[in-house]
N, C-alpha and C positions, 0 to 999 in steps of 0.2 A: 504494500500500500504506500503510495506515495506522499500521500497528506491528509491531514485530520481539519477536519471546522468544525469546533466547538463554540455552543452557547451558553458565555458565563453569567450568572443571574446574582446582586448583590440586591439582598431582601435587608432593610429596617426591623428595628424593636417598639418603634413608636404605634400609636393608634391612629386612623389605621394604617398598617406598616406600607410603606411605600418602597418600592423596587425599580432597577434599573441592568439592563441588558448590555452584554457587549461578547462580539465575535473571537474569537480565540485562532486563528489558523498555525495550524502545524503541519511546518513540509518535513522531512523525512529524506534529509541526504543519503545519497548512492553510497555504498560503500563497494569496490573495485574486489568482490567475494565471489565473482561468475569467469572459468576460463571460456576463453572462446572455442566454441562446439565445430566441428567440421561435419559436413552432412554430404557424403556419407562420413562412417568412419573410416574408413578406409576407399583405398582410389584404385581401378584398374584401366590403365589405357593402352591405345598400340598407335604406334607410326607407320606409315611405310618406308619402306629404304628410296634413298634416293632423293627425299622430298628438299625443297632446300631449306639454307638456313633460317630460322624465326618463325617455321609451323605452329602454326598452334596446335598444340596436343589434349591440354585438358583446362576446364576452368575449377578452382577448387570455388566453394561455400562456404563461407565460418559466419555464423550466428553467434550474439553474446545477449546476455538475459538483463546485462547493468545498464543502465543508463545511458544516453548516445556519448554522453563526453566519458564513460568508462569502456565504451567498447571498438568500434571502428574509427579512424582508419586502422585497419591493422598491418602488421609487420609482416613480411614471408619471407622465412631464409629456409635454402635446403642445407641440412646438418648432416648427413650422409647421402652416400651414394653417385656423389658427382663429384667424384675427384679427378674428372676428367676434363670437367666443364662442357659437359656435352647437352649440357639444359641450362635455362634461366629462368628464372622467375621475375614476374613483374607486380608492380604495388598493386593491382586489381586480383591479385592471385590467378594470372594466366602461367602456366605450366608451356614451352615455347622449347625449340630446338636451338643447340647453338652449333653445331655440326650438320652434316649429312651422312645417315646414318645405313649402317651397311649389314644385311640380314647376316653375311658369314660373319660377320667380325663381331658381333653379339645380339644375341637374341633376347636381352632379358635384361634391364634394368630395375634397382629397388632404390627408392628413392623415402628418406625420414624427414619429414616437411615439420617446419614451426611456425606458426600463428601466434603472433604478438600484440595487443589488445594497448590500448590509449592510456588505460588507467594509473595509477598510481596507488600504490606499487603496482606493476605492468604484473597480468596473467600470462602466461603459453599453454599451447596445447601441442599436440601432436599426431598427423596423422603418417602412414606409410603408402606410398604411392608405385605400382610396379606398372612398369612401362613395357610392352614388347613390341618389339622388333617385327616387321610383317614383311614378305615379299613383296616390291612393287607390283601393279597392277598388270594380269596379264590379260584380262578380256575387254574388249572394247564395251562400252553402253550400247544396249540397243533402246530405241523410241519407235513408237506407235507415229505414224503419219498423222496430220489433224486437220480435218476441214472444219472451216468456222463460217455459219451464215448467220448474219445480223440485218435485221428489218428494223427498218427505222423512217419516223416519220420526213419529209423533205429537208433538209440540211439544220438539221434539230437532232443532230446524236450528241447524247452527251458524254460517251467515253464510259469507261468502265470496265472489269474484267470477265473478259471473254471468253475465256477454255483456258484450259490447263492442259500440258504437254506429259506425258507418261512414256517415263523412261527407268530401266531397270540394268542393274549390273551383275553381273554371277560373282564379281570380289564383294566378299562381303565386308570387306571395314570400308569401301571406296563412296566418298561424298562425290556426289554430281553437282555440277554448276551448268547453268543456260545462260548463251547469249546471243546478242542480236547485233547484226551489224550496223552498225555507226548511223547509216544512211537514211535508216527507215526509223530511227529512233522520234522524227519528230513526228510520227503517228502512231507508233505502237512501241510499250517497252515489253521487256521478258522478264518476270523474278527470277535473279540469279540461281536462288535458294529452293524453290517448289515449283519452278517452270508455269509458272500462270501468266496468262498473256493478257496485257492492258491496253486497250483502246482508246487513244486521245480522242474528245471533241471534234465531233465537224468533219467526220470521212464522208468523204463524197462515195457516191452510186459505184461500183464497179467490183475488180479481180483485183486483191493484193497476193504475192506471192512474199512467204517472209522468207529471211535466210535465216535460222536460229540452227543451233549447233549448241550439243552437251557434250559434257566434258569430264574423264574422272580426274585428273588434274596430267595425264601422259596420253590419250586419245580424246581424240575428238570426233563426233560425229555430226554429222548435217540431219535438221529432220526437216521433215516436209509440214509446211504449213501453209494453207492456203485460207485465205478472209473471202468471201462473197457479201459486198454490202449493197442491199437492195432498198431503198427508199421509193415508200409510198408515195401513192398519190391520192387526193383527196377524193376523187372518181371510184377508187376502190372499194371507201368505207360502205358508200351509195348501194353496192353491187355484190355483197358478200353474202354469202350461206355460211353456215357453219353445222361440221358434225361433229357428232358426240359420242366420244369411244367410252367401250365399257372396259372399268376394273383393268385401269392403263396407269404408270406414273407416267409424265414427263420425259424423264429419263429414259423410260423404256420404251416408252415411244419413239424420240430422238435417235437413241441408238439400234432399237431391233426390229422399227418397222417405218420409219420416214421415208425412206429412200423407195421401198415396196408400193406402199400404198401412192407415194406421188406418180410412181411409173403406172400401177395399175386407174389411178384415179386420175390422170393424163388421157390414157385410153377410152376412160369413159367420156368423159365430157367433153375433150376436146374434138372440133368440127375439123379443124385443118391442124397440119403439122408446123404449122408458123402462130399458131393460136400461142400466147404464154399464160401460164399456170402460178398464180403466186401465192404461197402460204403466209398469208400477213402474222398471226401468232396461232399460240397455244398455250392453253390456261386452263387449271384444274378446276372443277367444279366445286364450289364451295358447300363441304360437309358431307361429301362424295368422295366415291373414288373413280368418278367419271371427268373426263379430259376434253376441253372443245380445241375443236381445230377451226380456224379460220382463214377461209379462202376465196379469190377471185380469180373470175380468166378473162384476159382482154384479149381480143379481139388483132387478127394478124393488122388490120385497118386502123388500131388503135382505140376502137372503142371498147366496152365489158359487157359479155353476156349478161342477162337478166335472171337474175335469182329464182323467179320460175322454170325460168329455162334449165339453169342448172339441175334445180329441185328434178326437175323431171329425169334428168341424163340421170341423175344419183338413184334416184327410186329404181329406174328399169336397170342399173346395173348393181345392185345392194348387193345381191348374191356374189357376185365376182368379190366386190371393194369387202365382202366379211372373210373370204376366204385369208385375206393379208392378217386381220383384226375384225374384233364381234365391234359394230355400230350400235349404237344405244336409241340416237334420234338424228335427223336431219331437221335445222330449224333454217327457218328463214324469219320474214314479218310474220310468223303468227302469234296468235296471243298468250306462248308460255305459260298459260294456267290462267290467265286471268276470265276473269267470268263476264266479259263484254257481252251486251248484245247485239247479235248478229254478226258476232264474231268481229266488231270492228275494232282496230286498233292502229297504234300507231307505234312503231320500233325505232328506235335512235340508236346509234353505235356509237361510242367515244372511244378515242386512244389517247390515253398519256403515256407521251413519247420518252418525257424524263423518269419514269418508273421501267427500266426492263428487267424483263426475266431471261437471265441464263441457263437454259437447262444443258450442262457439260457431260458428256462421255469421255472414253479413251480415243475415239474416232470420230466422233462426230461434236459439233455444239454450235445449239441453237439459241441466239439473243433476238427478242422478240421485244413491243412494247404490250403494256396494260392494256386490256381492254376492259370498257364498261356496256352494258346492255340496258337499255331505259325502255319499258315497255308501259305505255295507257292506255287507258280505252278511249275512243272516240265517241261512245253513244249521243 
């Protein structure tokens, strides 16, 4: 406990006794009676050979229970096992090479680390840190290719992270690092650390090809990543159907049946083979496990079929488009439940362009915006 607040009360003998109040505080200095804790207690790490000098190896953890002017900064000296000086320690307790370190010439380092605490009189503690020696890396990274399509409303992207790159190594102590070439950085970066791919603001309609390449720090490999950025047009919203898959996530959809159903749902509705096919987004039904997809098709002439129209291609070809994925409902304007009479109504479609959804695979991902559905009755 650090401090006490007491209320002192001085009571009179007179009639009638008359009294008076006052606050007491008591603080409760630190006494320097806590060594500082290493967590764990003990460290084990590996290098690989070859690596150069000032690797980082390991970060240690020292916690202390006293008060902050009795515990950190603390001190780190190594007191055994580098009489060689083939390590350094730094004031953050980074554990670092100061060699280049060679599997024949030793496999095995034990290091007796001290943690020295601020206080007065100063605490230590003690932990043992054993270090091994690893072979450099003999297998290259492999990465998964990744196609990315992002819809977005006309020059209204706001940027954000798009997929993530999936890459595996058979060394198992080997860290991967991604990067991107210099050039392309003023529109997409790569995280060095988990390969997810970030999209600046304001990409224009088209095909980006990235050049990104992972690394275990002695190979490198090129992966394939290609952006498809499609922006809407306001003609579209006007001109959309939308169907509704059953007991699908997102995800599974994106990766184990987009590619099927667009080629089989191309087939269906499209009149000519210059006709384009656009799937504006894809959104989970709310308190469902039912998915809309949302789509238009313009016209090789530039205009978009009619939602009836579609409706009709979709009905007469349901059977084909279920064998990909079971369909739930085909909606257009109608009245979604509501209890109009004579069935009038009236549908509005919104997108908020600054909300997207990412739905990421290892192969595929798809950035979409919000959609909202406003449905009234006209009676």
């Amino acid at each position: 406990i650090s401090g006490y607040s007491l209320v002192v009360q001085a009571r009179d003998s007179g009639t009638p006794p008359l009294s008076s109040s006052v606050t007491v505080n008591v603080d409760i200095s630190d006494v320097n009676d806590n060594s500082p804790v290493f967590t764990p207690a003990n460290y084990t790490a590996v290098i690989q050979e070859n690596k150069p000098v000032g690797t980082s190896i390991l970060q240690l953890v020292v916690t202390d229970k006293d008060s902050f002017h009795n515990g950190p900064p603390f001190t780190f000296t190594i007191l055994t096992g580098n009489e060689e000086e083939e390590f350094t320690l730094d004031p953050h307790g980074v554990l670092r090479s100061a060699v280049i370190f060679k599997h024949m010439v030793s496999t095995e380092y034990v290091l007796c680390v001290q943690a020295k605490d601020s206080g007065k009189p100063q605490q230590v503690s003690h932990t043992y840190v054993q270090v091994r020696v690893i072979e450099e890396s003999i297998h290259k990274p492999t990465a998964i290719p990744l196609e990315i399509f992002i819809v977005t409303m006309e020059d209204d992207f706001p940027g954000g992270v798009i997929g993530k790159i999936h890459a595996t190594d058979q060394d198992v102590y080997d860290v991967l690092t991604y990067t991107l070439k210099s050039e392309q950085k003023s529109l997409f970066k790569v995280n060095s650390h988990d390969g997810k791919i970030i999209a600046l603001g304001g990409l224009d309609n088209g095909k980006y090809v990235l050049n990104v390449s992972v690394s275990d720090g002695r190979f490198q490999v090129p992966i394939d990543v290609v952006v498809h950025v499609e922006q809407l047009l306001q003609e579209m919203l006007q001109n959309t159907v939308t169907v509704r898959f059953e007991n699908v996530s997102p995800e599974d959809f994106v990766g184990l049946h987009m590619h099927g159903f667009r080629r089989t749902l191309r087939n269906a509705v499209l009149s000519q083979k210059q006709d384009s096919l656009h799937i504006i987004s894809i959104q989970p039904v709310a308190g469902s496990s039912q998915l809309d997809m949302l789509f238009a098709v313009q016209m090789h002439s530039g205009g978009f079929y009619k939602p009836a129209y579609l409706i009709q291609k979709l009905t007469n070809a349901r059977r084909h488009l279920e064998n990909v994925i079971r369909i739930s409902a085909i909606l257009e304007k109608n009245c979604s439940g509501l209890d109009c009479q004579e069935q009038h109504c009236e549908q509005s479609l919104s997108i908020d362009s600054h909300s997207l959804m990412t739905y990421s695979t290892a192969r595929i991902s798809f950035v979409c915006p919000r959609f909202y559905r406003n449905v009234r009755c006209m009676c």
